[in-house]
VEXMILUM-462196 format. One record per residue (C-alpha): x, y, z; residue number from 1. Coordinates in nm, 2 decimals, decimal comma. Layout:
N
@c1 = X | c2 = Y | c3 = Z | resi = NUM
...
***
This chain:
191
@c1 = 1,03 | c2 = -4,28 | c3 = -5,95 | resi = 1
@c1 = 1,33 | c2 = -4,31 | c3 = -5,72 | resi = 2
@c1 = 1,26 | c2 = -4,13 | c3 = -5,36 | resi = 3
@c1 = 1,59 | c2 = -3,97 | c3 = -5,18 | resi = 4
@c1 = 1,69 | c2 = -4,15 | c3 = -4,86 | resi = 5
@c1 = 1,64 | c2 = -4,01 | c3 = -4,53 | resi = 6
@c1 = 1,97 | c2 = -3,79 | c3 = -4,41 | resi = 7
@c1 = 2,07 | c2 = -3,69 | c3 = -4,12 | resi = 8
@c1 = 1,91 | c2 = -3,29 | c3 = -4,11 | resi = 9
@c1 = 2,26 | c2 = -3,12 | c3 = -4,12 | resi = 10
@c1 = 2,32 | c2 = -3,22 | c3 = -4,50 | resi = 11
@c1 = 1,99 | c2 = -3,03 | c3 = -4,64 | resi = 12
@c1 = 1,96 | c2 = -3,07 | c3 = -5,00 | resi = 13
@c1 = 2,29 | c2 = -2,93 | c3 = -5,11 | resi = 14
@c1 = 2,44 | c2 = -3,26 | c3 = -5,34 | resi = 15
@c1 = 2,77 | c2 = -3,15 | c3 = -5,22 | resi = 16
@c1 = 2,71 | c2 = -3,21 | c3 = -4,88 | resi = 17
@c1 = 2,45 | c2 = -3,50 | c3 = -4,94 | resi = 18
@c1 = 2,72 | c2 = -3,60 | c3 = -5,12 | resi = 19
@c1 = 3,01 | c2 = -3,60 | c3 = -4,80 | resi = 20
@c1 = 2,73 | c2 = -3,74 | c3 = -4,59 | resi = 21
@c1 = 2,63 | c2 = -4,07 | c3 = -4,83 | resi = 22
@c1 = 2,98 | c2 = -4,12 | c3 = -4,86 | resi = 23
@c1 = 3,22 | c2 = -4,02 | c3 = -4,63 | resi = 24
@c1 = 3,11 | c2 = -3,86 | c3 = -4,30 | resi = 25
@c1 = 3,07 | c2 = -4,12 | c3 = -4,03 | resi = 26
@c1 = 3,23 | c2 = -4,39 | c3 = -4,27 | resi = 27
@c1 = 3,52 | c2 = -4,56 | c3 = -4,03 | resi = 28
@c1 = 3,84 | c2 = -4,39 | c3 = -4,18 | resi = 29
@c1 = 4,21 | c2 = -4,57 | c3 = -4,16 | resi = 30
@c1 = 4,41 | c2 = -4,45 | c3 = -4,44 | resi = 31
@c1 = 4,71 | c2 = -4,19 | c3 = -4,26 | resi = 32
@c1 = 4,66 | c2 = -3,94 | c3 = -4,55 | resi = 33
@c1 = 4,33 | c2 = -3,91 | c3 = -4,56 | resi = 34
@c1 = 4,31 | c2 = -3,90 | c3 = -4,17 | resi = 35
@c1 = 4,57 | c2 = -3,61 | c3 = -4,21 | resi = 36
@c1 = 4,38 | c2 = -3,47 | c3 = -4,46 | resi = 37
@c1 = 4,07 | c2 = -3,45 | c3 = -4,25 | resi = 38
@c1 = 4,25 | c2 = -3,31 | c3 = -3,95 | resi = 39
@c1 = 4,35 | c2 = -3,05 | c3 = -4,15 | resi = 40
@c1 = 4,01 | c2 = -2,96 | c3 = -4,29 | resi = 41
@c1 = 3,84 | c2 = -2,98 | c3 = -3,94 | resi = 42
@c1 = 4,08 | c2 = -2,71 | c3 = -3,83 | resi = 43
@c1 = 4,04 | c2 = -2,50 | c3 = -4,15 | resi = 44
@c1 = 3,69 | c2 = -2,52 | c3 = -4,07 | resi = 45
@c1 = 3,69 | c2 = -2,35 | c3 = -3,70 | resi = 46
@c1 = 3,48 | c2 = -2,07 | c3 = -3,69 | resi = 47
@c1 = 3,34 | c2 = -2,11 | c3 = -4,01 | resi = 48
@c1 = 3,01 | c2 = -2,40 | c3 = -4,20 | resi = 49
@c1 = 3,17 | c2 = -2,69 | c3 = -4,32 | resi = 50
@c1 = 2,99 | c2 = -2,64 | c3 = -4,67 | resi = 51
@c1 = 3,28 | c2 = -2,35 | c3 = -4,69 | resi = 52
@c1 = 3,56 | c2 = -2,61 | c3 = -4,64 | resi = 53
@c1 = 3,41 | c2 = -2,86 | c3 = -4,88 | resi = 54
@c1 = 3,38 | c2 = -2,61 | c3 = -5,14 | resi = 55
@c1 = 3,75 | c2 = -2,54 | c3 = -5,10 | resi = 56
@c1 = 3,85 | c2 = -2,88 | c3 = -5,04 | resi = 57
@c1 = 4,02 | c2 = -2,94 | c3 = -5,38 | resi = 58
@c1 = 4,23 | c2 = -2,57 | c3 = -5,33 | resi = 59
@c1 = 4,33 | c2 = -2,74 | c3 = -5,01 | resi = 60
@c1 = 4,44 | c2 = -3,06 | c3 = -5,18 | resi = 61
@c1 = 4,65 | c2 = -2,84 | c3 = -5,47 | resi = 62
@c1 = 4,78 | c2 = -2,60 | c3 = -5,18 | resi = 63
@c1 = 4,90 | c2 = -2,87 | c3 = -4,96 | resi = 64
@c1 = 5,01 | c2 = -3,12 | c3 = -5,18 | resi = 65
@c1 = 4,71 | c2 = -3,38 | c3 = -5,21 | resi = 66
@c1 = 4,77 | c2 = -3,43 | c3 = -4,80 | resi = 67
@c1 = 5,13 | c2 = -3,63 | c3 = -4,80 | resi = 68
@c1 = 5,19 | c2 = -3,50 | c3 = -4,42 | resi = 69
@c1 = 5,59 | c2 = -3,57 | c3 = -4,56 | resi = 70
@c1 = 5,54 | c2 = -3,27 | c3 = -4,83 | resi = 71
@c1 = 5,36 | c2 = -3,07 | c3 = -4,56 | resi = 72
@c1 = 5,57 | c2 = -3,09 | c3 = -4,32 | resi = 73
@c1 = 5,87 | c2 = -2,99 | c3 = -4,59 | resi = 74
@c1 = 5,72 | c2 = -2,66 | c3 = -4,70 | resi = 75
@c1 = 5,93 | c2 = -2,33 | c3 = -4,69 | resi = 76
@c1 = 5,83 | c2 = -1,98 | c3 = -4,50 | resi = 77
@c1 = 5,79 | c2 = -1,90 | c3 = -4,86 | resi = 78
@c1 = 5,57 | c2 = -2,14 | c3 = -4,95 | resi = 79
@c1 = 5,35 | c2 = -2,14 | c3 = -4,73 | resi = 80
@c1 = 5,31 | c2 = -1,72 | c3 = -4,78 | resi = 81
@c1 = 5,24 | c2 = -1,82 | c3 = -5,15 | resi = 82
@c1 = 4,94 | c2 = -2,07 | c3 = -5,03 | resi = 83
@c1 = 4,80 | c2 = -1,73 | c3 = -4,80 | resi = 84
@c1 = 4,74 | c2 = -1,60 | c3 = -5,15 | resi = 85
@c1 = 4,57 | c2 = -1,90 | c3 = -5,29 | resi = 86
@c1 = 4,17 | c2 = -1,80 | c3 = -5,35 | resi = 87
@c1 = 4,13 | c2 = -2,14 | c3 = -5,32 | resi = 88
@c1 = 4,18 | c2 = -2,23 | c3 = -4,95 | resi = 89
@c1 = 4,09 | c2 = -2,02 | c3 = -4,65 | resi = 90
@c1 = 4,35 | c2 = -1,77 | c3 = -4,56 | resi = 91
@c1 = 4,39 | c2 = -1,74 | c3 = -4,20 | resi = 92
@c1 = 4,78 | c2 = -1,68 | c3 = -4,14 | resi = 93
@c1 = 4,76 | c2 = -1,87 | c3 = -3,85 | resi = 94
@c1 = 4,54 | c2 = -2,19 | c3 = -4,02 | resi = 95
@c1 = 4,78 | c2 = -2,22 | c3 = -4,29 | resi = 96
@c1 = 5,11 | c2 = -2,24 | c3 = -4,05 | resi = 97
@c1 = 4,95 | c2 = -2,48 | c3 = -3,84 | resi = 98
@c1 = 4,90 | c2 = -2,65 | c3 = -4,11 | resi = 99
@c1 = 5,31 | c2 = -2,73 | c3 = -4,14 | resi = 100
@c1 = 5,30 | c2 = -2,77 | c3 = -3,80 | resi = 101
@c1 = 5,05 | c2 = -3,05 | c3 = -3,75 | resi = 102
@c1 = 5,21 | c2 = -3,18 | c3 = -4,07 | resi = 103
@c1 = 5,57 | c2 = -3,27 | c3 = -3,83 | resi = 104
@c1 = 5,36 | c2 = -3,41 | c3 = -3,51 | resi = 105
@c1 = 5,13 | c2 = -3,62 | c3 = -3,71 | resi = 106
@c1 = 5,49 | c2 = -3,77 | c3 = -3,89 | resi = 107
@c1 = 5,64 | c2 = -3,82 | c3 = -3,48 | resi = 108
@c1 = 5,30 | c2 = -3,97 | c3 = -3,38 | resi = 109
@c1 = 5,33 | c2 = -4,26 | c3 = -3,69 | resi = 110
@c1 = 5,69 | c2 = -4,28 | c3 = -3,63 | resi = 111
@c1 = 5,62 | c2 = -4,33 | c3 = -3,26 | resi = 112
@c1 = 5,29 | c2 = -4,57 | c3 = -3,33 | resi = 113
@c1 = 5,35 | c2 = -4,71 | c3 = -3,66 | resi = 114
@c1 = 5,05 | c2 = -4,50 | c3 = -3,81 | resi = 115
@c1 = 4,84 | c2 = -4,25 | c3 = -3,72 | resi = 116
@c1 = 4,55 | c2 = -4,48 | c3 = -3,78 | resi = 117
@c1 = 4,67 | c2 = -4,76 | c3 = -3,48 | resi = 118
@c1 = 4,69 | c2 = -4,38 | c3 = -3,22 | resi = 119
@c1 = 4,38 | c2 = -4,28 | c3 = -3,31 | resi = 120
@c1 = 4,17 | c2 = -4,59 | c3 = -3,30 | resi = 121
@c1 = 4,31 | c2 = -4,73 | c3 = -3,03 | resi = 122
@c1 = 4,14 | c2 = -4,51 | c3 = -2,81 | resi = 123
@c1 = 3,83 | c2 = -4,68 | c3 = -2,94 | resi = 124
@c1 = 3,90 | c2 = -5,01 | c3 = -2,92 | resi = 125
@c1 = 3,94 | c2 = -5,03 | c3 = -3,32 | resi = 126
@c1 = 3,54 | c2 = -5,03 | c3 = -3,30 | resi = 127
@c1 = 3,35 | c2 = -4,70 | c3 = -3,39 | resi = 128
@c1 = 3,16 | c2 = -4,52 | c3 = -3,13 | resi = 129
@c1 = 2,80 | c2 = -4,51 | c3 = -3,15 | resi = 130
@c1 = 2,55 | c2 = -4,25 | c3 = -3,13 | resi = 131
@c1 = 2,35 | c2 = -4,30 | c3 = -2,79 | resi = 132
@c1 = 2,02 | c2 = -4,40 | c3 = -2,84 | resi = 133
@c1 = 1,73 | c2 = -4,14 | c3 = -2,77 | resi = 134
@c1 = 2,03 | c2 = -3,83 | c3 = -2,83 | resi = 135
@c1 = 1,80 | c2 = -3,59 | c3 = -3,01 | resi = 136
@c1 = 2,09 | c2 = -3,36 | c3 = -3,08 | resi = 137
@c1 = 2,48 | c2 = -3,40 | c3 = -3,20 | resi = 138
@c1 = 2,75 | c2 = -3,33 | c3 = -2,91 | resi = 139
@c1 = 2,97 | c2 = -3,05 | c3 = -2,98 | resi = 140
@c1 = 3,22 | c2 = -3,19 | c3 = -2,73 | resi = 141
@c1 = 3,24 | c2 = -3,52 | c3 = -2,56 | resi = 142
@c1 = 3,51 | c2 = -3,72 | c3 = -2,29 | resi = 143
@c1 = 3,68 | c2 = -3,86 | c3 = -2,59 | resi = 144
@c1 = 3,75 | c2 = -3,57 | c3 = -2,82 | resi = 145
@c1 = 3,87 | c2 = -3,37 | c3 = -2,46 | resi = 146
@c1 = 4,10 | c2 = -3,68 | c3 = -2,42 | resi = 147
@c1 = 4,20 | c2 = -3,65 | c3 = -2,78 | resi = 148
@c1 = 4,22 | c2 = -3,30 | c3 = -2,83 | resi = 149
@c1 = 4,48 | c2 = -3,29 | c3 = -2,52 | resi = 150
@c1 = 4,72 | c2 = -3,58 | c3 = -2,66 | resi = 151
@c1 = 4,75 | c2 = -3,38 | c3 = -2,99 | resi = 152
@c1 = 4,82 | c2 = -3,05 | c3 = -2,82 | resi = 153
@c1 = 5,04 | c2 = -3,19 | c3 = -2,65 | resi = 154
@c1 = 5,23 | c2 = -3,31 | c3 = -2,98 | resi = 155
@c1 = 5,26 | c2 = -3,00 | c3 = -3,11 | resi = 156
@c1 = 4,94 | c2 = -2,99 | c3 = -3,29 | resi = 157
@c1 = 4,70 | c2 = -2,65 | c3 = -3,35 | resi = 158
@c1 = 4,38 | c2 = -2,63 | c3 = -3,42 | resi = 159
@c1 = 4,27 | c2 = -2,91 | c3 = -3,26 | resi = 160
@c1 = 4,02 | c2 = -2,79 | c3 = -2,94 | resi = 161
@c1 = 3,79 | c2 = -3,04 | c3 = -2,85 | resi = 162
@c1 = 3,52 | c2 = -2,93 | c3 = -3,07 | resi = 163
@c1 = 3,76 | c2 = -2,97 | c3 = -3,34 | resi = 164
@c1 = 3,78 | c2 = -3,29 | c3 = -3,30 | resi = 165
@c1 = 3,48 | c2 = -3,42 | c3 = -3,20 | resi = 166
@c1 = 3,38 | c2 = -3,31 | c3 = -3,57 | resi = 167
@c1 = 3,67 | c2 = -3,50 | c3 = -3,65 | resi = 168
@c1 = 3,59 | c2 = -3,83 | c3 = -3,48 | resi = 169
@c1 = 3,22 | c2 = -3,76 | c3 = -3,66 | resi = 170
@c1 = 3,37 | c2 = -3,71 | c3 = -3,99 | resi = 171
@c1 = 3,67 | c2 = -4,03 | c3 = -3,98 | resi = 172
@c1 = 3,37 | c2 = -4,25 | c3 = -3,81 | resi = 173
@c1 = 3,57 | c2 = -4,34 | c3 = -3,49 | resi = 174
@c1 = 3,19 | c2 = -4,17 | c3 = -3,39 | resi = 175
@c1 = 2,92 | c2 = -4,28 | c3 = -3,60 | resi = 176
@c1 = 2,71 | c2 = -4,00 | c3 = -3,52 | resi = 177
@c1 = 2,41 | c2 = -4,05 | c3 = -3,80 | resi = 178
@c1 = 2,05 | c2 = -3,96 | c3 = -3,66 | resi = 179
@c1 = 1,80 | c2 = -4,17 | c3 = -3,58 | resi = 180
@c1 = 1,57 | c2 = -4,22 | c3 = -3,91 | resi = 181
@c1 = 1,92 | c2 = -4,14 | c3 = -4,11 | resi = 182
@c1 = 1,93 | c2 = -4,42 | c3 = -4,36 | resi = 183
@c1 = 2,29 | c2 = -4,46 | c3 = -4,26 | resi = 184
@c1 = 2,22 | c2 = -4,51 | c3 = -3,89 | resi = 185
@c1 = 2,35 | c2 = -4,84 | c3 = -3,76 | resi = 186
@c1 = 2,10 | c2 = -5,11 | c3 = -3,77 | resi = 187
@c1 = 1,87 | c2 = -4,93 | c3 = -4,03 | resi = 188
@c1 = 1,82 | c2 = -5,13 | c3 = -4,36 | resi = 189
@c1 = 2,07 | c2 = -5,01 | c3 = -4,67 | resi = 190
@c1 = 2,34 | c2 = -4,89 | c3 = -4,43 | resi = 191
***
């Protein structure tokens, strides 16, 4: 008899998001695309559970072109009216242009970097935050994703408020925000 790990308490005991959490969320993140692609999600998300966003995540991949920010940043008026009538994603007007427009400042921050990945991290260090010892609760908000959050707005980036991102930095591991007892918590054995 195999027993499930302990996870953090936000994933329940829905396999898609046990699934995200085993796998993905806190995992350090430096691939461009799937940073962009993450970014994009995370502002999808705002105002809504992340389960939602999951669900849709492969609508969002077929809508926007499997997250090449090049292709994103290319699409027409027309385009992106046909994605607002795509079941698959979330149709918010304003989501799904933002989505173009993040698409162009992510392309002037690796042109102006080298990647996206070197911008980002360096804010860190290269090394992933870690959750403060005895935090019984996740942030919503903290220094770092204000710090962040005002860099990409002022690239010409939507949908990225400081709560945004903090789910962000949780999500690409640049926070490694796993609960105490979470078998994925730093230091715990099979992490």
């Amino acid at each position: 008899m195999t027993t499930e790990p302990t996870r953090c308490s936000w994933c329940g005991d829905d396999p898609l998001y046990q699934a995200y959490h085993d796998e993905e969320w806190g995992r350090p993140q430096h691939d461009d695309r799937h940073l962009f692609e993450m970014l994009i999600l995370e502002g999808a998300q705002a105002g809504l559970s992340w389960i939602t966003i999951l669900k849709r995540r492969e609508g969002y991949r077929r809508v926007f072109h499997h997250f090449d920010p090049v292709r994103v940043a290319a699409m027409t008026d027309s385009e992106l009216e046909q994605a607002l009538q795509d079941p698959g994603i979330i149709r918010n007007r304003l989501k799904v242009a933002s989505t173009r427009d993040n698409a162009r400042a992510f392309l002037a921050m690796q042109a102006q970097h080298g990647s996206f990945s070197r911008w980002l991290w360096d804010h860190v260090a290269g090394q992933p935050v870690l959750r403060p010892a005895g935090l019984r609760q996740h942030l919503a908000t903290s220094p770092l994703s204000d710090q962040i959050s005002r860099e990409l707005k002022k690239a010409g980036m939507r949908f990225v408020g400081s709560t945004i991102i903090y789910a962000y930095l949780q999500a690409t591991g640049v926070v490694n925000d796993h609960a105490p007892g979470c078998y994925l918590y730093p230091g715990t054995a099979n992490t």
